[in-house]
VOKOL-457016 format. One record per residue (C-alpha): residue number from 1; residue in one letter; x, y, z. Coordinates in steps of 0.1 Angstrom, whole numbers, plus 5000, padded with zeros to 4 digits. Each point is the difference from the previous one (the first is absolute). Example, Ala and Ser with C-alpha at 12.3 -4.5 7.8 and 13.67 -1.06 7.14 Angstrom:
! VOKOL-457016
- i,aa,east,north,up
- 1,a,5123,4955,5078
- 2,s,5014,5034,4993
***
This chain:
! VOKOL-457016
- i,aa,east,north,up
- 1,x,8541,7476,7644
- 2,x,4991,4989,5035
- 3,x,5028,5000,5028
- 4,x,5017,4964,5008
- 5,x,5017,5008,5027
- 6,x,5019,5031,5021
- 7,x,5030,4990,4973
- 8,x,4985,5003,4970
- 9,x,4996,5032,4982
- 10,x,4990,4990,4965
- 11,x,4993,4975,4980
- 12,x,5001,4984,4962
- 13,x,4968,4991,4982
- 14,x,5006,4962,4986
- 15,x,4964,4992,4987
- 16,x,4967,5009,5002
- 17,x,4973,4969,5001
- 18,x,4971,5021,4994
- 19,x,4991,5020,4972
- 20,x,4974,5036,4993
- 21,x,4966,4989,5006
- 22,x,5004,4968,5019
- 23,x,4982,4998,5031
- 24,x,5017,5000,5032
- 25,x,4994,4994,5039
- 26,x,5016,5012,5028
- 27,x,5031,4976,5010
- 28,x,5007,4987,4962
- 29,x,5032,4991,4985
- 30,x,5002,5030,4974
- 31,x,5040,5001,4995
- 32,x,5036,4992,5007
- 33,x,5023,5025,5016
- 34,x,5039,4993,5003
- 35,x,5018,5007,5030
- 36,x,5033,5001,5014
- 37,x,4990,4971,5022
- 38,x,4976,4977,4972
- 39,x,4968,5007,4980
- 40,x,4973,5001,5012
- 41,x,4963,4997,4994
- 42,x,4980,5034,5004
- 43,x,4962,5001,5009
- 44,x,4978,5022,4994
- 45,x,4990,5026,5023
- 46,x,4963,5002,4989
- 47,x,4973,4987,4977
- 48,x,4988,5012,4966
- 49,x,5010,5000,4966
- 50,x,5032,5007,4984
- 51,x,5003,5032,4980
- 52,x,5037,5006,4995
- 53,x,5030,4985,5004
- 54,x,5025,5028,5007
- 55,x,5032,4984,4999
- 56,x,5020,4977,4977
- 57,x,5015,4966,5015
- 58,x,5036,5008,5003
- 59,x,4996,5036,5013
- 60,x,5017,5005,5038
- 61,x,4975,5017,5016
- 62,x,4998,5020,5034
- 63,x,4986,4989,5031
- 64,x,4963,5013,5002
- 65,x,4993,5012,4957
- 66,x,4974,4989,4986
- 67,x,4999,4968,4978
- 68,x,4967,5002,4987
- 69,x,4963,5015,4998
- 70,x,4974,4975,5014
- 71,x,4962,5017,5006
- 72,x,4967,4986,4998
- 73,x,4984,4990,4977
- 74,x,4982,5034,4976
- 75,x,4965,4993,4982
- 76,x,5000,5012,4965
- 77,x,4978,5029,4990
- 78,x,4983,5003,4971
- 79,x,5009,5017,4970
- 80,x,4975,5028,4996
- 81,x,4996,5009,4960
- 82,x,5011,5032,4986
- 83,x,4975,5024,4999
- 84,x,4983,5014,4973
- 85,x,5012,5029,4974
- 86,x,4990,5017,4976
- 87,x,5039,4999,4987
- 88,x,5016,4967,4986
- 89,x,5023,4985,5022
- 90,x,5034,5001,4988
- 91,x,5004,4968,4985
- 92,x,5026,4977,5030
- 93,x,5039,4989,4985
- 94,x,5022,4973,5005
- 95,x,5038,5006,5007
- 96,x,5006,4981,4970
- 97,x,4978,5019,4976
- 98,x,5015,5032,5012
- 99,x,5032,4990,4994
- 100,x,4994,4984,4967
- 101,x,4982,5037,4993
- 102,x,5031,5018,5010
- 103,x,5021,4978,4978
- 104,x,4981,5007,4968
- 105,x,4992,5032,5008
- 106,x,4964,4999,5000
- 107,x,4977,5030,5017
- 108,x,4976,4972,5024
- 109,x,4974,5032,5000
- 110,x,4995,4991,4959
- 111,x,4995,4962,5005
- 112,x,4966,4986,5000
- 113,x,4999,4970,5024
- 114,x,4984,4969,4994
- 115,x,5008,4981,5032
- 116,x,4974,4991,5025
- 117,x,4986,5033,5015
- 118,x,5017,5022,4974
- 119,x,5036,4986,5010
- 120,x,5027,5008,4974
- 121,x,5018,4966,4991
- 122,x,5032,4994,4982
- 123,x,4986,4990,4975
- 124,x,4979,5034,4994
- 125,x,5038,5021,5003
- 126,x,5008,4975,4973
- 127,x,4973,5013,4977
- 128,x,5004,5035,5006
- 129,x,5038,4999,4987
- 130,x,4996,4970,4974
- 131,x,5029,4978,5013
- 132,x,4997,4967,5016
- 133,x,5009,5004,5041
- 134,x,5034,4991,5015
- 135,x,5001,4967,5012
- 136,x,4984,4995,5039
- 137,x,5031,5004,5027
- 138,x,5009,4970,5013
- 139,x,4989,4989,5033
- 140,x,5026,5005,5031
- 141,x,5019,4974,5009
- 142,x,4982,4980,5024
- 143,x,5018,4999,5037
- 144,x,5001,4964,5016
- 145,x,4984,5000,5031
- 146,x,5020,4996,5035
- 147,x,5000,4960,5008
- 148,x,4985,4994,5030
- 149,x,5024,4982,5024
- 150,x,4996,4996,5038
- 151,x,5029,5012,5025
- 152,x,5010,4965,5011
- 153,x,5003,4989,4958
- 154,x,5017,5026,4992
- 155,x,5023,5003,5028
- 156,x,5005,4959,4992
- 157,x,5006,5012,4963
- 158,x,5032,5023,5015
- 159,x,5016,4974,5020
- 160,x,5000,4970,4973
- 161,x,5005,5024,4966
- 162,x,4966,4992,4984
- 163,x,4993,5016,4975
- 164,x,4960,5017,5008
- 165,x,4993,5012,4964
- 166,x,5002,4957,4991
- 167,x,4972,4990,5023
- 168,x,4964,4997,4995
- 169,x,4982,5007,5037
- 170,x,4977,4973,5009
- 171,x,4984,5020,5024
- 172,x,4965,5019,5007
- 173,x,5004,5029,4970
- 174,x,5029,4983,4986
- 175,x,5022,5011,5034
- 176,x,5031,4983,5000
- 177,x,5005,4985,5035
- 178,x,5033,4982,5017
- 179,x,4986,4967,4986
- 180,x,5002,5008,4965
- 181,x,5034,5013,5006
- 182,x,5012,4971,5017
- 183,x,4994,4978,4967
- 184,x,5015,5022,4972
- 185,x,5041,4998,4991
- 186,x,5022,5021,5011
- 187,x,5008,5029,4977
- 188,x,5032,5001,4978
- 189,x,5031,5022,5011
- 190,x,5000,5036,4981
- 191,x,5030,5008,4981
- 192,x,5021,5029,5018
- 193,x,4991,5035,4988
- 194,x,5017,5021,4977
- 195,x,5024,5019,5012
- 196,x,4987,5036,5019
- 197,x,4971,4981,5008
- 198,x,4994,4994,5037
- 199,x,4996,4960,5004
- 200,x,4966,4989,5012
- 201,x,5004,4984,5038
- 202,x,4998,4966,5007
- 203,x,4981,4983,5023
- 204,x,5023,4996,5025
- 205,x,5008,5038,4994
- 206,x,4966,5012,5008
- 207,x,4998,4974,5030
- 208,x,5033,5021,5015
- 209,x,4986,5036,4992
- 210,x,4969,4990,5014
- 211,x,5016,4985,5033
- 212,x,5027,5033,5004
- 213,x,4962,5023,4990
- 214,x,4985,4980,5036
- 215,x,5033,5004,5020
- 216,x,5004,5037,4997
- 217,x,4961,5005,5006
- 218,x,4999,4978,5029
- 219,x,5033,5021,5014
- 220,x,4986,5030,4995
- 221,x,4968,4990,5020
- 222,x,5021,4985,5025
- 223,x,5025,5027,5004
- 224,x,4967,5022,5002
- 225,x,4985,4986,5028
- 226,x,5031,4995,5020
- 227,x,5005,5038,4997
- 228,x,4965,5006,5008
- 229,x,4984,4978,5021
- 230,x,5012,4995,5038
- 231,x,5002,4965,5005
- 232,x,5000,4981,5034
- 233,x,5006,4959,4995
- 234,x,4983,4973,5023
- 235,x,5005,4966,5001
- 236,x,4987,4969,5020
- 237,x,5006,4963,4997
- 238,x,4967,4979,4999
- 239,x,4995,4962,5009
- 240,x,4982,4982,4969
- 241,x,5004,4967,5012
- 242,x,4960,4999,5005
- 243,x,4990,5018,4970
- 244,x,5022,4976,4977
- 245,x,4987,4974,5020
- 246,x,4965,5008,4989
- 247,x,5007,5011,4965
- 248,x,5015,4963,4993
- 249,x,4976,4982,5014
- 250,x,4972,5022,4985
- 251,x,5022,4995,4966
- 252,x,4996,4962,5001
- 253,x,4963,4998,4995
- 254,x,5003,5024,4963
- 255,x,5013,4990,4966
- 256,x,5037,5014,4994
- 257,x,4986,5027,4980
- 258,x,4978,5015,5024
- 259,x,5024,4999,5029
- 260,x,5010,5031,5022
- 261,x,5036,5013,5003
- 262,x,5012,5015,5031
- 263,x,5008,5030,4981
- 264,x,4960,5005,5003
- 265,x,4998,4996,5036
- 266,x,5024,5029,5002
- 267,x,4983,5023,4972
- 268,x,4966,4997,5019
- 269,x,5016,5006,5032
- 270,x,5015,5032,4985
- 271,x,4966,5011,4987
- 272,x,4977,4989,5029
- 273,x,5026,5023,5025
- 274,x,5000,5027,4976
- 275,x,4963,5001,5002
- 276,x,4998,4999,5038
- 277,x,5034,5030,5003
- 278,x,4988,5021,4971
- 279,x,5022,5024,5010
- 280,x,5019,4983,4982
- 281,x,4982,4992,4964
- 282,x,4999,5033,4982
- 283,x,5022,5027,4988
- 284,x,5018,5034,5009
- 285,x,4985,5025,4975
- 286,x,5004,5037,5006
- 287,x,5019,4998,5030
- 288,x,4970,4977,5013
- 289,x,4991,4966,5008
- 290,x,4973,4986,4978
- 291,x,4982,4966,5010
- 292,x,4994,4977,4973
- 293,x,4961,4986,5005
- 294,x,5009,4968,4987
- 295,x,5036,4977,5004
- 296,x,5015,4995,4966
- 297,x,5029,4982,5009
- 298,x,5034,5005,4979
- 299,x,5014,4967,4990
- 300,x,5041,5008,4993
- 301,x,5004,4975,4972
- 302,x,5034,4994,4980
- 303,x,5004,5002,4963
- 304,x,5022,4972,4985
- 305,x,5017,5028,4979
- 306,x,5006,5017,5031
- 307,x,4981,5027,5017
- 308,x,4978,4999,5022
- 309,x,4956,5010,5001
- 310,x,4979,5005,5025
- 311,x,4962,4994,4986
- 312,x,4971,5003,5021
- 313,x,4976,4972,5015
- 314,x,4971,5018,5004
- 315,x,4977,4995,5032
- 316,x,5028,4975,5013
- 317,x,4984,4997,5033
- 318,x,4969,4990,4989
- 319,x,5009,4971,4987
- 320,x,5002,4964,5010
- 321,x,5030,4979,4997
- 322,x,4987,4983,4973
- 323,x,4991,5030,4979
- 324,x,5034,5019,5008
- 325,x,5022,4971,4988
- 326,x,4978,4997,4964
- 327,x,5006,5043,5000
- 328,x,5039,4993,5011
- 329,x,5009,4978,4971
- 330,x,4981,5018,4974
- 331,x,5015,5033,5013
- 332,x,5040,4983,4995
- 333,x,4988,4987,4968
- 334,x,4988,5030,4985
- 335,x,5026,5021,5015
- 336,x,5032,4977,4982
- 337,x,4977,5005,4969
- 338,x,4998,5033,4994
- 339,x,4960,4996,5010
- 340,x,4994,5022,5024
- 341,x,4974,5027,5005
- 342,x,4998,5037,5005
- 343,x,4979,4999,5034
- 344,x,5027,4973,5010
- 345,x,5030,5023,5001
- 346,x,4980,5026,5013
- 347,x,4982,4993,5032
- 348,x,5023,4985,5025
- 349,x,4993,5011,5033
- 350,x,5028,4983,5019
- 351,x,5031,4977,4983
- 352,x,5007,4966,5013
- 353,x,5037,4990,4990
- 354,x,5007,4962,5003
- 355,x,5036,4984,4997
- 356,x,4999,4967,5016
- 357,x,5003,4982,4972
- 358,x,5032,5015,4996
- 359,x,5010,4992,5036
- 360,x,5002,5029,5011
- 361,x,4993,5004,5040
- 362,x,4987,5035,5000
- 363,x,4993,5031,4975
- 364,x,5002,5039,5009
- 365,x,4983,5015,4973
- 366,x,4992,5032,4981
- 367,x,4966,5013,5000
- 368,x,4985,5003,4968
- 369,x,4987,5038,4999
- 370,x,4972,5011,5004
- 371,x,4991,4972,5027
- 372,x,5019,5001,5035
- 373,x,5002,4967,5009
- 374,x,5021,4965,4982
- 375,x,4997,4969,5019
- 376,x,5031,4971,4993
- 377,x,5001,4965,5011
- 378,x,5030,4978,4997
- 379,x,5009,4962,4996
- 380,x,4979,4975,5023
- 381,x,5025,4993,5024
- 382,x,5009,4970,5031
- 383,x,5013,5012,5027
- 384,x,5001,4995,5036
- 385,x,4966,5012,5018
- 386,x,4984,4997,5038
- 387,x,4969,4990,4999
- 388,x,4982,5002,5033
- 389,x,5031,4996,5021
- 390,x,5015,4971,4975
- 391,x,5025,5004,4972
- 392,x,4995,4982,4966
- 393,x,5010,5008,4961
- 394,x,4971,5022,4989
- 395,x,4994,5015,4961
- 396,x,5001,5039,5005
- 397,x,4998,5028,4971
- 398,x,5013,5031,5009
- 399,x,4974,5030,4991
- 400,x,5014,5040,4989
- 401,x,4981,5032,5000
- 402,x,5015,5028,4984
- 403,x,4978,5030,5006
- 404,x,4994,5039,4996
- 405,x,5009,5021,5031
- 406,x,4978,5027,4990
- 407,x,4966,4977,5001
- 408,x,5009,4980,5027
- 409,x,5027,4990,5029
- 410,x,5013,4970,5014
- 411,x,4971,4988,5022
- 412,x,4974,4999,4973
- 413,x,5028,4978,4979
- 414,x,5008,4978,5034
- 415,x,4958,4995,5000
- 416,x,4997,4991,4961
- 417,x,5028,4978,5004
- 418,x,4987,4978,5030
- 419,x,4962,5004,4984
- 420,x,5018,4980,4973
- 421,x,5016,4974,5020
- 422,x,4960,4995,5018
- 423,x,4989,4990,4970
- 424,x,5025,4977,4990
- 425,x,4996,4980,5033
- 426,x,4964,4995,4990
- 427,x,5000,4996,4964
- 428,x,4971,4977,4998
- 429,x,4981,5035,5005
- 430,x,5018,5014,4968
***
C-alpha cells in the first residue's frame, strides 16, 4: 500500500485491474485504492509478472503491506522420469476414489487397477464390492467474476443511482467506462429494510461521510503542522500589468482551446523560482532538510463536494506554457473525477495555493508536511501604482510564502519572492 501523503496512514483496496500471470511494467495502472481524500490509481513499482494477489478488494489496508507478489518471469524445468525399481510403484489415487473406497469400505491394497498406468478407477472400487457407484458430486457453484468498472464509472454509477450489475461494458475487456454509465437508467429506489437491519446509505449519505472523512484528515494534518513546523510568512505585491499585457496579446493569435490562463503564468513562475532558491523545494526529514532534484509543483485544487487536494505536476519547471496549461486542465479534471494517480499525491516538492478566483487579495497558508515551503497568490487586482515617477491604475496580484523556520529564514523567502516577481516582468522568457 504505498504512502499518499504525510496524512494518510492506510488505505482500502477497491479493485485490482490486473490479474496472476499478466505481464506488467514498471509505472502501470495495476489497482484502485480508496482514500479519505478520493481513489486513486496505483502504479506499479516494478516490472514482471504477477504471481499473487494478496489482498481482497474491500480490505483497508495499512500504509506500506504488501498487496501482491510480482517477480520475473521462471523457466519451467523439465520433468525428470521416476527412476527405475525393481518394486511396483504403488499404484497413484484420486481424492474421489479414496473417498468412494472409504464409503464402501473397500481395502484399495486388494483392488487391481485398470486405469492408465495401473491407476484404480471408480469404476474398478465398483467391481470389487458389486454395487453400482454413488452418483458424481456435483460441481461447486461457480463464482461470477468481479465486473470490471473504471473509477470515474463507477464513481458516476454512485452519484446518479445506476444500477452496475445492469450494464454491459463496452470497453477494452468488457471494462465498463463513464460512457457506458452515462447511457443506462437510473436504478429503481430499494424498499426500506426490515426492521434490525441497518439501512444501506444513500448517495448523498456517502457523499457527506466522505466529505466529514476529508475534513478531519485534512485537520489533523493541519493541526500537525501548525504544531510542528515554525512558520514565518512573507508577502509582496507584484505589478502584472506587462505580463497580462503579453499573455492577451499572445492569446489572440490561438484557437480558444489552446489559450493560456494567467493562472499558468503564476504556476511557472512558482516553479521556475523554486528551481533557482532550492532551498526551498524539498522536505524536512529527520530533523534535516532534503532537496528535492526535480520541482514537482503541488497544485491546491478544490473538490465540488468540498475538500481540498493537492496533486503533483511533475517537472513543473520544465515545461513550457503551452505544455503546463494542457497538464493544468487534465490535472483539475482528473482530480474532480476521482482520477488521480499514486505518484500524483505523492511527490509534491512545494504547494502552490491559488484563491483569486475567489477574490481573495492574499493567502497565509499551511505547509503541507513533509515540504517547508507553500506559496499563495490572490485576486488580480487595480490599484494605484508609480511607475517611473507617474501614477496610473495598474493590475497587481499579491504573492504569500508560508515557510519552515527550521530550513530556512526570512532572507532566503524575501529572495524567492522577488526571483518570482523577475520572472513575471519578463514572461516572454517563461
Amino acid at each position: 500500500m504505498p504512502s499518499l501523503g504525510a496524512d494518510m496512514t492506510e488505505g482500502t483496496l477497491l479493485e485490482w485491474l490486473v490479474q496472476p500471470g499478466a505481464t506488467v511494467h514498471k509505472g502501470d495502472i495495476v489497482a484502485v485504492v480508496d482514500t479519505s481524500k478520493a481513489a486513486i490509481e496505483v502504479e506499479c513499482f516494478t516490472s514482471g509478472t504477477v504471481r499473487r494477489l494478496l489482498v481482497e478488494p474491500g480490505t483497508q489496508v495499512p500504509v506500506g503491506a504488501p498487496l501482491a507478489l510480482i517477480g520475473e518471469e521462471e523457466p519451467v524445468a523439465p520433468i525428470a522420469p521416476p527412476p527405475l525399481t525393481a518394486h511396483p510403484a504403488a499404484p497413484v489415487l484420486s481424492p474421489l476414489v479414496r473417498r468412494d473406497a472409504s464409503a464402501r469400505h473397500v481395502n484399495l491394497g486388494t483392488v487391481h487397477g485398470t486405469g492408465p498406468g495401473g491407476r484404480v478407477t471408480r469404476q474398478d472400487v465398483e467391481h470389487a464390492v458389486g454395487a453400482p457407484a454413488p452418483p458424481p458430486t456435483a460441481p461447486p457453484p461457480t463464482v461470477p467474476a468481479r465486473r470490471r468498472v473504471s473509477p470515474r464509472a463507477r464513481r458516476l454509477a454512485r452519484e446518479t443511482g445506476i444500477d452496475l450489475s445492469a450494464i454491459s461494458g463496452k470497453g477494452p475487456t468488457g471494462i465498463i467506462r463513464a460512457a457506458d454509465v452515462e447511457g443506462a437508467e437510473p436504478a429503481v429506489a430499494r424498499p426500506a429494510p426490515p426492521d434490525g437491519e441497518p439501512a444501506v446509505p444513500t448517495t448523498a449519505e456517502q457523499a457527506a461521510q466522505r466529505a466529514a472523512a476529508m475534513r478531519a484528515t485534512i485537520a489533523a494534518l493541519m493541526a500537525r503542522s501548525k504544531r510542528e513546523i515554525p512558520h514565518y510568512y512573507l508577502t509582496e505585491t507584484i505589478d502584472l500589468t506587462d505580463a497580462l499585457t503579453w499573455l492577451h496579446d499572445r492569446n489572440q493569435d490561438l484557437p480558444v482551446p489552446r489559450r493560456v490562463v494567467p493562472a499558468a503564468l503564476l504556476l511557472k513562475a512558482a516553479a521556475r523560482a523554486a528551481r533557482e532558491v532550492s532551498e526551498l523545494n524539498g522536505f524536512w526529514i529527520d530533523d534535516a532538510f532534503l532537496p528535492a532534484p526535480t520541482v514537482d509543483l503541488g497544485v491546491a485544487i478544490s473538490l465540488r463536494g468540498g475538500g481540498l487536494v493537492a496533486p503533483a505536476m511533475a517537472q513543473a519547471d520544465t515545461l513550457n506554457l503551452d505544455e503546463l496549461m494542457d497538464r493544468l486542465k487534465d490535472l483539475v479534471s482528473r482530480t474532480r473525477a476521482g482520477r488521480l494517480r499514486a505518484s500524483e499525491l505523492s511527490s509534491p516538492t512545494i504547494t502552490v495555493s491559488n484563491l483569486g478566483e475567489q477574490g481573495v487579495e492574499s493567502i497565509m497558508g499551511v505547509i503541507y508536511p513533509p515540504q517547508v515551503a507553500l506559496v499563495g497568490y490572490g485576486t488580480v487586482t487595480e490599484r494605484p501604482w508609480a511607475v517611473r515617477g507617474l501614477l496610473g491604475i495598474r493590475r497587481t496580484v499579491t504573492v504569500s510564502l508560508a515557510a519552515d523556520h527550521r530550513a530556512t529564514d526570512g532572507a532566503t523567502g524575501a529572495r524567492y519572492l522577488r526571483t518570482i516577481a523577475r520572472l513575471l516582468e519578463r514572461p516572454e522568457e517563461l
